[in-house]
C-alpha positions in Angstrom: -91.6 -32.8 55.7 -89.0 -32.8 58.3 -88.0 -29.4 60.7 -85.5 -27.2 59.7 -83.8 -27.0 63.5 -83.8 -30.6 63.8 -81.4 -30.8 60.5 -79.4 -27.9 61.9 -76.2 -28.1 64.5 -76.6 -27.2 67.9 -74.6 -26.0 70.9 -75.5 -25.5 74.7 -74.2 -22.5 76.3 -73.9 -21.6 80.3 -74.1 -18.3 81.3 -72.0 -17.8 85.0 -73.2 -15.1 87.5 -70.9 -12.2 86.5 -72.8 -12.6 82.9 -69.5 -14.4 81.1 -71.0 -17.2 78.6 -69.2 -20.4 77.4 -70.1 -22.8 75.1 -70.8 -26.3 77.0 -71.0 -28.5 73.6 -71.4 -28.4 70.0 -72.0 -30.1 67.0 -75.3 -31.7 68.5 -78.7 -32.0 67.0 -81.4 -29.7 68.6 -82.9 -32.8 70.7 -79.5 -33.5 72.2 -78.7 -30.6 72.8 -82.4 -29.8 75.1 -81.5 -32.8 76.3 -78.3 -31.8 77.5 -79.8 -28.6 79.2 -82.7 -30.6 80.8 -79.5 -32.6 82.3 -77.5 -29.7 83.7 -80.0 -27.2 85.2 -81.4 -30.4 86.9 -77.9 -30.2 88.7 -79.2 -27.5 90.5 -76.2 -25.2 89.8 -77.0 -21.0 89.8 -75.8 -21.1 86.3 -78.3 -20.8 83.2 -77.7 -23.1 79.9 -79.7 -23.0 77.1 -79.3 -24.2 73.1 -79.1 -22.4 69.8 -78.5 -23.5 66.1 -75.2 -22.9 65.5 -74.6 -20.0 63.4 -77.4 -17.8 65.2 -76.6 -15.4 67.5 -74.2 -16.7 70.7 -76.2 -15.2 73.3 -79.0 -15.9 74.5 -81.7 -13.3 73.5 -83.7 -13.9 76.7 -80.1 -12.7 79.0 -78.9 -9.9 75.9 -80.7 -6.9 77.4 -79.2 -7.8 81.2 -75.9 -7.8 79.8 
């Protein structure tokens, strides 16, 4: 049986300091897009990126409350 998210299309998304988000890619399967993220926070930039299924909710529920 395969996994739901896996079949699903992803996007990363990048949060800036002053809290404006943007999406990075889209259209990616959920292990390209983790991969993605792995690749830019090891950049090292103060921004946060993280994935979703596309069609969930845009932000990131760990950030929504600091917003």
């Amino acid at each position: 049986m395969s996994n739901a998210n896996e079949q699903s299309v992803w996007a990363v998304y990048r949060q800036d300091g002053p809290g404006n988000q943007f999406v990075v890619q889209s259209g990616l399967s959920q292990t390209a897009a983790e991969e993605l993220v792995r690749e830019l926070e090891a950049r090292g930039h103060k921004q946060h990126y993280w994935a979703t299924a596309e069609g969930a909710s845009d932000r990131n529920p760990q950030l929504t409350d600091q917003l």
